[in-house]
C-alpha positions in Angstrom: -32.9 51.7 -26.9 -33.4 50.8 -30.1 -34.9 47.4 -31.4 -31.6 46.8 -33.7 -29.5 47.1 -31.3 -31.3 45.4 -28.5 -31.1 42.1 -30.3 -27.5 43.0 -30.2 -27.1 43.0 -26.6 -29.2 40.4 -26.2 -27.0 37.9 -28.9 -24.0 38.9 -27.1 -25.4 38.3 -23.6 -26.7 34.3 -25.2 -22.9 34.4 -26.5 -21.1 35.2 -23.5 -23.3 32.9 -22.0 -22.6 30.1 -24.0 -19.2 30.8 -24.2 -19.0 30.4 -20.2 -21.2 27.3 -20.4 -19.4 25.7 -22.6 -15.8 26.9 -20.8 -17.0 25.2 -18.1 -18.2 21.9 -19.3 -14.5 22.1 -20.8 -13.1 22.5 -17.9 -15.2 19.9 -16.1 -14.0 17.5 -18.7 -10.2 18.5 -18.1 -11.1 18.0 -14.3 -9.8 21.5 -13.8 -12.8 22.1 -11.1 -11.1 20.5 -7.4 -12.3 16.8 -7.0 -13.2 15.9 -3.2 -10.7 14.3 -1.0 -10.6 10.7 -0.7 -8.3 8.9 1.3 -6.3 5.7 0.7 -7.9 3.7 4.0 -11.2 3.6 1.3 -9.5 0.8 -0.7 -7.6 -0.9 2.4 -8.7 -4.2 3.3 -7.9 -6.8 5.8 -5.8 -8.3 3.6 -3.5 -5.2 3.1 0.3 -5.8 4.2 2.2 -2.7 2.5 1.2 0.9 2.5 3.0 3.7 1.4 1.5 6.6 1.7 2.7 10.4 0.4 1.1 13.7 1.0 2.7 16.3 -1.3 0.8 19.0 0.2 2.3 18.6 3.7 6.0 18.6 1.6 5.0 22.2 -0.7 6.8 24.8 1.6 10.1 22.7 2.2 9.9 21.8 -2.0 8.9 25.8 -3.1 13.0 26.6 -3.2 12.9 24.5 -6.5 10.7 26.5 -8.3 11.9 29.7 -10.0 10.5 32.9 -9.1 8.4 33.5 -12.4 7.4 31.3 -15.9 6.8 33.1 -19.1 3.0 32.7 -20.5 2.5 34.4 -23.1 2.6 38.3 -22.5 2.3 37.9 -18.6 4.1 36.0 -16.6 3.2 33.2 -13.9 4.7 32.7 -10.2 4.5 28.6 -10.2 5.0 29.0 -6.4 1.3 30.3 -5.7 -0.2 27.6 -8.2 1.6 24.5 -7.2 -0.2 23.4 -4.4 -3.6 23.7 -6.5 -2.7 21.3 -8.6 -0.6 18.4 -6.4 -2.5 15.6 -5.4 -4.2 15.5 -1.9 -2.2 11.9 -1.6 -0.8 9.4 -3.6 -0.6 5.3 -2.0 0.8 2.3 -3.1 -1.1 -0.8 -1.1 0.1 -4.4 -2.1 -1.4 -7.4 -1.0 0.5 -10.4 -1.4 -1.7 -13.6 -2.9 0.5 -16.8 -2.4 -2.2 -19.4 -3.8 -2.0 -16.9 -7.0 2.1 -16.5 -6.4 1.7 -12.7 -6.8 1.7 -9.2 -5.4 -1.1 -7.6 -6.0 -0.7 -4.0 -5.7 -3.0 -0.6 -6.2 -1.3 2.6 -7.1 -3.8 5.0 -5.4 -3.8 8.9 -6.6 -6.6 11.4 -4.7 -5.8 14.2 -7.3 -6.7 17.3 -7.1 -7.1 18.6 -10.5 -6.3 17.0 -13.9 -7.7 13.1 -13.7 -9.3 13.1 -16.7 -6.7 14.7 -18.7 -4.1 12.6 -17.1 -6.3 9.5 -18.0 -6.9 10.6 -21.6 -3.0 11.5 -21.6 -2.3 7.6 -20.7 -4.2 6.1 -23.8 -2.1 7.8 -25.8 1.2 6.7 -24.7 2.1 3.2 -23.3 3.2 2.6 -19.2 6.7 2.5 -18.7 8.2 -0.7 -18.4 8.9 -1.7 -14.5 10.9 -5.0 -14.0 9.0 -7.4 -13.1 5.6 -5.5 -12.8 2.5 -6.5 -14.8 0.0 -3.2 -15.2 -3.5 -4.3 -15.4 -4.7 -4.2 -19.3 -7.4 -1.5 -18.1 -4.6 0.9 -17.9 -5.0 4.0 -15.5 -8.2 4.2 -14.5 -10.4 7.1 -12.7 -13.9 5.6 -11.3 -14.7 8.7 -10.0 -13.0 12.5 -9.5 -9.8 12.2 -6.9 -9.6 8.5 -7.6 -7.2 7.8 -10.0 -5.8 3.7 -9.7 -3.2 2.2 -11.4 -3.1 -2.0 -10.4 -0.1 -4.4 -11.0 1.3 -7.8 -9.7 4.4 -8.5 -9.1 6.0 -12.8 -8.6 6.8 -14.3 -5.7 9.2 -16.9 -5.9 7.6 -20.2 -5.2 9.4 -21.5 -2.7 8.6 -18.4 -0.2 5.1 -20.4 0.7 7.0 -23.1 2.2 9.2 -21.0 4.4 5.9 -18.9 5.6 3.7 -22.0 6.3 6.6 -23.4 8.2 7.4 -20.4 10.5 4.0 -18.5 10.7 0.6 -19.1 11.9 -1.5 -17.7 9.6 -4.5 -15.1 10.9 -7.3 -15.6 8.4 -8.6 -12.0 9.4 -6.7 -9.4 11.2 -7.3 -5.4 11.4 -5.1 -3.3 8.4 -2.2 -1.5 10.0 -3.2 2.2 9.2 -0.8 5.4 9.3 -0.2 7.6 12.1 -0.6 11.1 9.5 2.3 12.6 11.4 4.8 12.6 8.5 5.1 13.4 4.5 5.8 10.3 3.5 4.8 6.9 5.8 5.8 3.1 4.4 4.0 0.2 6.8 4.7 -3.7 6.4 2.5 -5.8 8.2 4.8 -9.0 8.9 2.4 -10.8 11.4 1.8 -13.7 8.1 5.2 -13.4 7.1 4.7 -11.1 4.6 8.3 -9.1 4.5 9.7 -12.2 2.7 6.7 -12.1 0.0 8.1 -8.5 -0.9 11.5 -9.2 -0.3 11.8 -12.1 -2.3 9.4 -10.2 -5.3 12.0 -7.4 -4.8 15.1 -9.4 -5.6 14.4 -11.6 -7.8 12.3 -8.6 -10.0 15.9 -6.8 -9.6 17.7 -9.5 -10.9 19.0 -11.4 -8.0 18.0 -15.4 -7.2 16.1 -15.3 -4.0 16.7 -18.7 -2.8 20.4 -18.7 -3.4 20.2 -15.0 -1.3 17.7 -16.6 1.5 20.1 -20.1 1.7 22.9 -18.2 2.7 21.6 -15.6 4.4 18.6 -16.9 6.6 20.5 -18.4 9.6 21.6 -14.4 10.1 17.9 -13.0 10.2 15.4 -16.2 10.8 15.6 -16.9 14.3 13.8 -13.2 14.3 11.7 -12.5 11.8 8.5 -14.4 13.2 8.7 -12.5 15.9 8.4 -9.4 14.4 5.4 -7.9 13.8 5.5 -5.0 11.5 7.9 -2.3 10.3 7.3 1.7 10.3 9.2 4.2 8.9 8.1 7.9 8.8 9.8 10.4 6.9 9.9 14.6 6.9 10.9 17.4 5.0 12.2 19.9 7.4 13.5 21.5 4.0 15.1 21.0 0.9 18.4 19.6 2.4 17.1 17.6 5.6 14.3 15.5 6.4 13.6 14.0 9.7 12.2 10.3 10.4 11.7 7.7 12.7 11.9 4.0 11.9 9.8 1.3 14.3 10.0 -2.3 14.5 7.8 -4.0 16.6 9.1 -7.4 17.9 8.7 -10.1 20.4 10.8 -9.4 23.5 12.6 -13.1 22.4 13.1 -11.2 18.9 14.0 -8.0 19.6 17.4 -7.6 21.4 18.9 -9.4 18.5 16.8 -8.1 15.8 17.7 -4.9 17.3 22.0 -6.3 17.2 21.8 -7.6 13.4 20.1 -4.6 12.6 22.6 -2.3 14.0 25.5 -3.5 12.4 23.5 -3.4 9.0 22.2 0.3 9.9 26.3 1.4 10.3 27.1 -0.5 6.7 24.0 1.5 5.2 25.1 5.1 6.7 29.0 5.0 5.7 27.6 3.8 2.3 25.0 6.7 2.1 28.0 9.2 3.2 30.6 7.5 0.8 28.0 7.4 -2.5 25.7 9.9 -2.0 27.2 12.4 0.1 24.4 12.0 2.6 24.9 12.5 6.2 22.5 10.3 8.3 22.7 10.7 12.2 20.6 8.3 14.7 21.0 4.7 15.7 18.3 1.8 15.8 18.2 1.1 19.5 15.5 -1.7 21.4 12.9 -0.4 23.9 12.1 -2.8 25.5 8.9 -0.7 27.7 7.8 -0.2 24.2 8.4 -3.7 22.7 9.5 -2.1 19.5 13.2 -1.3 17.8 13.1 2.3 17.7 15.6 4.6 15.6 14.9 8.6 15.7 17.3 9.9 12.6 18.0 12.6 10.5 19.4 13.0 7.0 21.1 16.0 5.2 22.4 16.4 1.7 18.8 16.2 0.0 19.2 19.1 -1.9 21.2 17.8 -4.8 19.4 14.8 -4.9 15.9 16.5 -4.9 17.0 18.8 -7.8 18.3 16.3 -10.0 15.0 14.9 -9.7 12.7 17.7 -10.2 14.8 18.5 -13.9 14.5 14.9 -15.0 11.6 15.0 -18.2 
């Protein structure tokens, strides 16, 4: 070989090179490599008293109908359905602790993604968070300590006369063990309620809709408070079987002295919420919140139909 035209090869060998070197570093700045999987229970503590935890890898099969069969790119072509699941995150969390002496929820949105979190944390300094009632994002913003942990934190108010009402009816446990998910389903919510802790979010909930908490809890409390300290936590677990039904199970855990009429109150608010589901939203729920009492726990095994509509108006919002 020639001399010329080895210094050819040899350029376009340190080019390509280059080129591939510097492709990657790219890419390892878009976070287009995978990240590692992390899971939620990392950032859990003690203190923890909602979880609600999605794995939208589980849910990919029963959500593929919504994608179309092909996207244009360019002069070829794409199949979204064979890409999808390389880019959803492993799981996404929310985990809210609430801080009476502070009068606030504070919560942790948790994302372990996949691919994308630096771009999607570059994206976020150029736009501001949408505007949540209520909620107070952190001034940090979105925030990615390291690959597949991507946190958002907020609080949220409690109204101030909720402290009363817990001091008063609970016993507070300065250190108990975090309730932690069973994995079984696509999408699990716990509440811890052994402090009391359902009427921190409840009342947050209302009030950041709107509504005025202690006018609700004066009229309504006789109804629900000669329970509620006696129950211990709430589970619900929900499935995609696929696109148009989803499987679930909700569990209360109660006192035997709470539970048969937890378990009555409950049911007549469990028929209201199905005819309203069938009557609004065309959904068709089946299964009835019943109390075991071997079990100690409120246990409703239910299924829901009519997603579909619902799950595509979703997908095409921007």
């Amino acid at each position: 070989m020639k001399k010329g035209c080895l210094i050819v090869v040899i350029l376009c060998v340190l080019l390509a090179i280059a080129a591939g070197a510097a492709a990657t570093v790219a890419a390892k700045k878009a976070g287009l490599f995978a990240a590692p999987e992390i899971s939620h229970t990392t950032l859990v503590t003690p203190k923890n008293r909602l979880s609600v935890i999605l794995n939208p890898g589980a849910m990919v099969n029963a959500l593929l109908p919504m994608f179309p069969e092909s996207i244009p790119a360019g002069p070829v072509t794409v199949d979204p359905k064979k890409w999808v699941a390389e880019f959803l995150p492993y799981e996404a969390a929310l985990l809210a602790t609430p801080n009476l002496a502070t009068g606030k929820i504070e919560a942790t949105v948790f994302v372990n993604e996949k691919r994308g979190g630096p771009m999607l944390v570059e994206m976020a300094k150029q736009q501001p968070l949408p505007e949540v009632p209520g909620v107070t994002f952190a001034p940090e913003g979105l925030e990615l300590p390291e690959r597949g942990n991507l946190q958002l934190r907020c609080t949220l108010p409690v109204p101030e006369s909720v402290e009363a009402v817990i001091a008063e009816n609970w016993k507070q446990a300065t250190a108990t063990e975090p309730l932690l998910p069973e994995g079984t389903h696509h999408l699990e919510i716990i509440l811890d309620n052994r402090n009391g802790d359902l009427l921190s979010f409840a009342s947050a909930l209302v009030n950041a809709n709107g509504g005025d908490w202690d006018d609700i809890f004066a009229k309504s409390s006789p109804q629900f408070m000669p329970f509620l300290p006696g129950t211990h936590d709430v589970r619900i677990g929900l499935s995609l079987v696929d696109l148009n039904t989803a499987k679930g199970q909700l569990r209360i855990d109660a006192t035997a002295e709470s539970g048969g009429g937890l378990a009555f109150v409950l049911g007549m608010g469990w028929a209201f919420a199905v005819g309203e589901a069938k009557t609004r939203y065309g959904l068709e729920i089946t299964g009835e919140p019943k109390w075991v009492e071997e079990k100690e726990a409120i246990i409703a095994d239910f299924q829901i139909k009519g997603l579909e509509p619902h799950l595509r108006k979703l997908a095409a919002k921007p």
